[in-house]
One Martini backbone bead per residue (centre of mass of N, CA, C, O) as a GRO file, in nm:
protein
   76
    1UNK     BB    1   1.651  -0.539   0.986
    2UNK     BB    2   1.370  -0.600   0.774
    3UNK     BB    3   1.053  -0.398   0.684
    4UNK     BB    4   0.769  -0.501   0.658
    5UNK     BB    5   0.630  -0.860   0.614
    6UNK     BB    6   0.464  -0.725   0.405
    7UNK     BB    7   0.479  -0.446   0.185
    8UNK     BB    8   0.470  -0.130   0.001
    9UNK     BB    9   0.580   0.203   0.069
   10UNK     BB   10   0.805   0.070   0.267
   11UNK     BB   11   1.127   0.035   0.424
   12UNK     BB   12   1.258  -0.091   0.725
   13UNK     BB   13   1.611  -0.047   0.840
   14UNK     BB   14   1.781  -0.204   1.098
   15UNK     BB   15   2.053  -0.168   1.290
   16UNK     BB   16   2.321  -0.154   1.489
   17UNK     BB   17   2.502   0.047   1.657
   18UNK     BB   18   2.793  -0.126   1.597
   19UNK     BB   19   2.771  -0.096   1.284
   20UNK     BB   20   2.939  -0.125   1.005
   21UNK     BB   21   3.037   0.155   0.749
   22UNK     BB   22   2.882   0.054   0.468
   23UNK     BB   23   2.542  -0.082   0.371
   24UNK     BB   24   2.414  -0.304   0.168
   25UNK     BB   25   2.160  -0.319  -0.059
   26UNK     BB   26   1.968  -0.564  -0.205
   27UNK     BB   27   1.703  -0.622  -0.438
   28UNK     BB   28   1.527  -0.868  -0.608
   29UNK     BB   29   1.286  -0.967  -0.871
   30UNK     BB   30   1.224  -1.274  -0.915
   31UNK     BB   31   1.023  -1.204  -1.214
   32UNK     BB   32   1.223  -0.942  -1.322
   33UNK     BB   33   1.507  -0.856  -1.241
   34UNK     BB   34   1.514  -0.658  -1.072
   35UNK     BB   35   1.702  -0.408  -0.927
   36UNK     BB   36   1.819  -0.282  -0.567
   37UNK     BB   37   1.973  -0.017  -0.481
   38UNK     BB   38   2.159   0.065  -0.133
   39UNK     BB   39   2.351   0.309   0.075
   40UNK     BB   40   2.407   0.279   0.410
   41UNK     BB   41   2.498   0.505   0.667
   42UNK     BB   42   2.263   0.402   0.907
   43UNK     BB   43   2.065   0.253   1.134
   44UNK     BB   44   1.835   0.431   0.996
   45UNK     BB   45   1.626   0.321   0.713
   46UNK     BB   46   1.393   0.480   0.462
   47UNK     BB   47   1.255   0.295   0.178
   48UNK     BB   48   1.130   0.386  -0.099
   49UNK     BB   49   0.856   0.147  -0.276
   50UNK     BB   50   0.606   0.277  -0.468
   51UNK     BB   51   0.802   0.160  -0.753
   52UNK     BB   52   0.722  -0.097  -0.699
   53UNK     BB   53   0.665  -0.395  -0.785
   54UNK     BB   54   0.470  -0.659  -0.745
   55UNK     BB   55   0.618  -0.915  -0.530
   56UNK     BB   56   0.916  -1.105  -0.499
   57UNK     BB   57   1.205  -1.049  -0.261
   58UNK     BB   58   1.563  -1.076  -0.294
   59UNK     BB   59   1.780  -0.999  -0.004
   60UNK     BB   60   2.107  -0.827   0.085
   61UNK     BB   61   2.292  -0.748   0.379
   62UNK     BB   62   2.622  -0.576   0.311
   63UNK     BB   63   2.985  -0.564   0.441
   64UNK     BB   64   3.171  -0.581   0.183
   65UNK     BB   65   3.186  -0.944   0.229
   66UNK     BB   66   2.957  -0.950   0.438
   67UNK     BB   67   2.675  -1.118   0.576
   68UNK     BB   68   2.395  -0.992   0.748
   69UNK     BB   69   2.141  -1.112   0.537
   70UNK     BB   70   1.878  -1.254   0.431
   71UNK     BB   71   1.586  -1.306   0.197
   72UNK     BB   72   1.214  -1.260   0.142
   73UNK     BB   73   1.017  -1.019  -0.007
   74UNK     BB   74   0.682  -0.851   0.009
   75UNK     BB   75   0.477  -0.726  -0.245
   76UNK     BB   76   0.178  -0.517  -0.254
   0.00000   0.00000   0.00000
């Protein structure tokens, strides 16, 4: 899970107790294509996001080459 949605100054990653690490984050700005990525490995990470864009942000949370969430993100 990743929240709140919309966001601001933070990002916060919730992942399962069971999840195989490490985990990569990639969030791309649709409208500006810049690309933000972190590899977690910790069931929870918060991610400062207060030097992000405003706009709409599609992120993809991967294991490996397994898709484990994906979806989209408004910065507010």
């Amino acid at each position: 899970m990743i929240g709140p949605n919309p966001f601001d100054e933070i990002l916060i990653v919730q992942l399962s107790e069971g999840q195989d690490f490490p985990v990569d984050l990639i969030a791309t700005n649709t409208s500006t294509d810049k690309a933000f990525r972190d590899r977690i490995f910790t069931s929870k990470k918060i991610v400062d996001t207060s030097n992000f864009p405003p706009g709409l942000y599609q992120y993809v949370l991967k294991h490996e080459d397994k898709v484990l969430e994906e979806g989209y993100l408004k910065k507010i």
